[in-house]
C-alpha positions in Angstrom: 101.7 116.4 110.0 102.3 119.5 108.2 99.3 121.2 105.9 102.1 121.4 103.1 102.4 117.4 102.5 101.7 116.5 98.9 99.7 113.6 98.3 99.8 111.6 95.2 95.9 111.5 94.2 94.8 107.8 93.4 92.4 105.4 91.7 90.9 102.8 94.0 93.5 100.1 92.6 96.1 102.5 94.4 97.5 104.0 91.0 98.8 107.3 90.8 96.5 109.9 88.7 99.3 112.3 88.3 97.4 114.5 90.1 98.8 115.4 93.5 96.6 116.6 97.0 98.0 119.2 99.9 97.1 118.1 102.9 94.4 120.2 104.6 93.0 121.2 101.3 89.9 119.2 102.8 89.6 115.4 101.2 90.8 114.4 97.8 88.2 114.6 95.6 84.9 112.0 95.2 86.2 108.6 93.5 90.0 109.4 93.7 92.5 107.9 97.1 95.3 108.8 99.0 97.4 105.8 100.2 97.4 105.6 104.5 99.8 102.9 106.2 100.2 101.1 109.3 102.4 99.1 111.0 101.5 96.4 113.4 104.6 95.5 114.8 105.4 92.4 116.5 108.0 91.6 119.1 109.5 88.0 118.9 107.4 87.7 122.1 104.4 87.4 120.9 103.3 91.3 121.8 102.6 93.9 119.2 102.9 97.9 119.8 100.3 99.7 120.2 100.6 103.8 120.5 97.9 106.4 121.4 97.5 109.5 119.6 98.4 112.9 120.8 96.3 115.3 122.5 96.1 117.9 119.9 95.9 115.2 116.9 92.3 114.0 115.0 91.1 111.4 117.5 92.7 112.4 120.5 93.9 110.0 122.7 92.9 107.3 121.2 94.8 103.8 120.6 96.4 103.1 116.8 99.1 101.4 115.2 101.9 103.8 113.9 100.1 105.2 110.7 100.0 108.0 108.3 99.4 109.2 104.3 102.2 108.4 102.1 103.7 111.2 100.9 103.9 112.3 96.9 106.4 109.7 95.5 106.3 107.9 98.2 105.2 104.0 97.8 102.5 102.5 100.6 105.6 100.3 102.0 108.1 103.6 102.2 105.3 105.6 103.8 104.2 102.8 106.3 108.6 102.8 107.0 108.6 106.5 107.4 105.6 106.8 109.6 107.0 104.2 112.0 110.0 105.8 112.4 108.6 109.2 112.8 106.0 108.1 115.4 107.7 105.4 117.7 111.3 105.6 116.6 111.3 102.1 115.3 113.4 101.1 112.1 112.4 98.5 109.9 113.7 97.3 106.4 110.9 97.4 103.1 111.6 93.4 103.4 110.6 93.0 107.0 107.1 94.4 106.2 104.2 91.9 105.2 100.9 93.6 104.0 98.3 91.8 106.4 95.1 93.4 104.5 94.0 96.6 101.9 90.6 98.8 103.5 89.4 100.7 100.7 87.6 103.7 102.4 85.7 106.6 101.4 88.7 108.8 100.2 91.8 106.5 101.2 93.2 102.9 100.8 94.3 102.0 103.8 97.6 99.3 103.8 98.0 97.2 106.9 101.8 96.3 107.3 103.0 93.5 109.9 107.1 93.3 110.9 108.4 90.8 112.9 111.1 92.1 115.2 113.7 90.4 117.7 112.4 91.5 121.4 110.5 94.5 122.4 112.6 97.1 120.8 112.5 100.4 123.0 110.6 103.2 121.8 110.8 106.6 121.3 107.6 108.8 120.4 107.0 112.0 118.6 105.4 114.3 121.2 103.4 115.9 118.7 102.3 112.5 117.0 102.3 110.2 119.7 101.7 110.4 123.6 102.6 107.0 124.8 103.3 103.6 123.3 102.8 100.3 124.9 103.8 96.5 123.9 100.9 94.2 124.4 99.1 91.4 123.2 96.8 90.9 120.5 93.9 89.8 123.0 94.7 93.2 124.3 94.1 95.3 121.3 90.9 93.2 120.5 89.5 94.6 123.9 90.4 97.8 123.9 89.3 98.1 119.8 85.8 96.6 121.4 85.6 98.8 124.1 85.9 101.9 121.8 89.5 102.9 122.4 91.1 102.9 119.1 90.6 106.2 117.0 87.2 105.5 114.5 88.4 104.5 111.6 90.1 101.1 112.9 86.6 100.1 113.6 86.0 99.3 110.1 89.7 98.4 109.7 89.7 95.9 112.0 86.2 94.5 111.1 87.9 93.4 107.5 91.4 92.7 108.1 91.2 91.4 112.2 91.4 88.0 111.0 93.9 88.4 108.9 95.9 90.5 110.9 96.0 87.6 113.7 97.1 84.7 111.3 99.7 87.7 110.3 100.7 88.1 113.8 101.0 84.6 115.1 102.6 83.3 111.4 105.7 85.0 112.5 106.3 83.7 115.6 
């Protein structure tokens, strides 16, 4: 998370303005988006990982999936790809992401992503991103979402797209 990312600045149906945003410029302007992605990904087991934010990151500590802005050029899918590699060392093809749900929020859209991998793949986290990442099941990150674990903004996240996100989950298994 460097303060030199480029963001491409949106409209809320996720087009590029042609105006681009630095990251820790403060937030884009009033009406305008940056795109954020996340992956929920779930092991052939029927567990999805869940990792919990870095000490020194926004939110500290907290439980997420592997998210992050999409950088300038950078589609919602690519960026949700990116992310998850960067965070938790996990590869996935564009073709193995489904889109479970779109959040618009004050200043970003927010794309929920679902893959569907063979096993529990080992993971590998980004000290500075990530401090630990767990495989678990859905029941799992309802209760710990309820109990106020997840970083803030999945509150709202979750409150639109949870139902979604389990029919997502369990389609692929």
């Amino acid at each position: 998370m460097a303060d030199d990312e480029m963001w491409d600045v949106t409209d809320v149906q996720g087009t590029p303005t042609g105006t681009l945003h630095r990251r820790g410029d403060g937030p884009v302007p009033a009406g305008s988006f940056h795109i954020v992605a996340s992956v929920c990904v779930v092991a052939s087991t029927g567990r999805v990982l869940v990792s919990r934010r870095a000490e020194g990151k926004e939110y500290p500590l907290a439980w997420e999936f592997p998210a992050g802005s999409a950088l300038r050029g950078e589609s919602s899918r690519r960026g949700a790809i990116r992310e998850l590699d960067e965070e938790v060392g996990i590869s996935v093809l564009p073709d193995d992401l489904v889109l479970a749900g779109r959040v618009v929020e004050e200043r970003a859209l927010f794309d929920l992503w679902c893959a569907h991998v063979e096993g529990e793949p080992e993971v590998t986290v980004d000290p500075d991103e990530v401090l630990e990442a767990e495989w678990v099941d859905l029941a799992e990150v309802r209760r710990r979402w309820q109990a106020g674990l997840f970083a803030t903004p999945w509150n709202a996240r979750f409150a639109q797209l949870w139902e979604t996100l389990d029919d997502t989950v369990r389609g692929g298994l």
